[in-house]
Every structure is written in structure tokens, then in C-alpha cells.
C-alpha positions in Angstrom: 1.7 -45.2 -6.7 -1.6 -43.2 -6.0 -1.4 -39.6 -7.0 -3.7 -36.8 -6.6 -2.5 -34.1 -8.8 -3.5 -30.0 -8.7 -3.9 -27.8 -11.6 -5.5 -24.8 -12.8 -4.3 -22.1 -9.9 -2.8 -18.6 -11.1 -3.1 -15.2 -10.6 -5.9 -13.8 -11.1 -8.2 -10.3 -10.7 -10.4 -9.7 -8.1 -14.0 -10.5 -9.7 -12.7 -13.2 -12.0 -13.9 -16.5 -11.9 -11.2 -19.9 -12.0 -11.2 -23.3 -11.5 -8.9 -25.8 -10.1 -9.1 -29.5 -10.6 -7.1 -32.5 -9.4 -6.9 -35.8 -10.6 -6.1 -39.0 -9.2 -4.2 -41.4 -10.8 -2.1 -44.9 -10.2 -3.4 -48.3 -9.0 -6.9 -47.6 -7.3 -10.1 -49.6 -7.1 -11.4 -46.4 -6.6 -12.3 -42.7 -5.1 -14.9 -42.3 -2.6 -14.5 -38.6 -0.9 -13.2 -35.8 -2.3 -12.6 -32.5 -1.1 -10.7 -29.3 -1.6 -9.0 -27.2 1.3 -6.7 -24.2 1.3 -4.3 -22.3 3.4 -2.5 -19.7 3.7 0.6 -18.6 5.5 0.2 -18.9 9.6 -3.5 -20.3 9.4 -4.9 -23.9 9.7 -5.5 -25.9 6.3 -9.6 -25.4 6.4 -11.9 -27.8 4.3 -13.4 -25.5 1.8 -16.0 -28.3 0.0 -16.6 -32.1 0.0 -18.4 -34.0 -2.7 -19.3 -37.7 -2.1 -18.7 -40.5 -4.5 -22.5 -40.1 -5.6 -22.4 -36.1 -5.4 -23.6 -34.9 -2.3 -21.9 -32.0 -1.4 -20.8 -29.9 1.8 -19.4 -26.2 1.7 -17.8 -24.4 4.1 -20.5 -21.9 4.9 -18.6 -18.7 4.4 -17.9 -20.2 0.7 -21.0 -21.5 -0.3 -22.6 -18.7 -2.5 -19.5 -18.9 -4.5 -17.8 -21.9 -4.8 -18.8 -25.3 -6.4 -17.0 -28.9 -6.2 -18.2 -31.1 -8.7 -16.2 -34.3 -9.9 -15.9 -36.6 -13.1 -15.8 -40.5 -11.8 -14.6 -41.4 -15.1 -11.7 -39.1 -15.1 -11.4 -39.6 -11.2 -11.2 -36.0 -11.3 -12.3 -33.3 -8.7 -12.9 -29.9 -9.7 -13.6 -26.7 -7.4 -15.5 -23.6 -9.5 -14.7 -20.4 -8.1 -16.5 -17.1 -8.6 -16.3 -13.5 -8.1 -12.5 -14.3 -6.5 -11.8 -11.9 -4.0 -8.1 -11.2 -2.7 -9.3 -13.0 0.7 -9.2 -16.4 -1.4 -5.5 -16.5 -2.1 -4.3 -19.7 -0.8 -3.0 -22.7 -1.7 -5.8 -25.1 -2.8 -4.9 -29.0 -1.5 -7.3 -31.6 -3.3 -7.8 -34.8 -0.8 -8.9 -37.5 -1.5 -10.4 -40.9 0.2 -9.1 -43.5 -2.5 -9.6 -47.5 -2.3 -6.3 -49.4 -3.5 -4.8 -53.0 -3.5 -3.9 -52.2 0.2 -6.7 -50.6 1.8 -8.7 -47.4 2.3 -6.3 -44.6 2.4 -6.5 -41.0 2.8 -4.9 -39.2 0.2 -3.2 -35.5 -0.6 -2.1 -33.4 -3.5 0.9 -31.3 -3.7 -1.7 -27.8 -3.7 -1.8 -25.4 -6.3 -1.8 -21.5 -5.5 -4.7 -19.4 -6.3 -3.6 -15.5 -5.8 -6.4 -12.5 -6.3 -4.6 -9.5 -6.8 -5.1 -6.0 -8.6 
């Protein structure tokens, strides 16, 4: 019923700048938390930035200087800004998502999108 939904990975150069967003959808009172995290192959899924339902943000510290979470409450959307992507940053990018339903609090997922920096 309660989605969180990915988009905006690709391949892209080293240097280039992307964003990724995710949006939640379904039956939801609505979404407090939000945060991205990626992983790649043989390595833990490691939070990469949080925002807050009233914006306050949190970065992973080796990210910081390049990355930027923001969200749009009406759109219940989450979007992470990328720049100067370097090949280190492939990964899949997972949106999650704290999300306030019929039912409860519930920690949410997205399905990931991949984000590949190659020459």
C-alpha cells in the first residue's frame, strides 16, 4: 500500500553532478524521516544523509561537502543532490523512509536505484 519509489540513478562521468529522488506514495497520514543510503557489492548499506520532517539534516561525514538531501512535504518526496561524482560513489542508492499510516509508525524502503561513475 505504502511505496517509496527511486528515480533519477544512471551512468554518469566522474565530475558530473545527479540527483536522485524518491517518492512516497499510498495511504499515509504522513512522513516524518527520511534518509538516503547506498551499497555496494560486499559492503554494509551505510546511511549517507537524513532530513527531518522540518529539515534538519545529518550527513555522513565523508559526504558532506558534496551531497545535499532536501525533501518536498507536499510531494512527499526526498531528493539527494550529488556533486562532483566520483567513481567511489557507484552504488545503489535506497531511499527510507519513517511513514505514519492507518496502522502505525512504520519503517519504510525503496527498491534502490543505481548511481554508476564511470569514464
Amino acid at each position: 500500500q505504502v511505496q517509496l519509489v527511486e528515480s533519477g540513478g544512471g551512468l554518469v562521468q566522474p565530475g558530473e553532478s545527479l540527483s536522485v529522488s524518491c517518492a512516497a506514495s499510498g495511504s499515509l497520514f504522513s512522513v516524518l524521516n527520511m534518509a538516503w543510503y547506498r551499497q555496494t557489492p560486499g559492503n554494509q548499506r551505510n546511511l549517507v544523509a537524513l532530513i527531518s520532517g522540518d529539515g534538519r539534516t545529518n550527513y555522513a561525514d565523508f559526504v558532506k561537502d558534496r551531497f545535499t538531501i532536501s525533501r518536498d512535504n507536499a510531494k512527499n518526496t526526498v531528493y539527494l543532490q550529488i556533486a562532483s561524482l566520483k567513481p567511489e560513489d557507484t552504488a545503489v542508492y535506497y531511499c527510507n523512509a519513517d511513514i505514519l499510516t492507518t496502522t502505525g509508525l512504520a519503517n519504510y524502503w525503496g527498491q534502490g536505484t543505481q548511481v554508476t561513475v564511470s569514464s
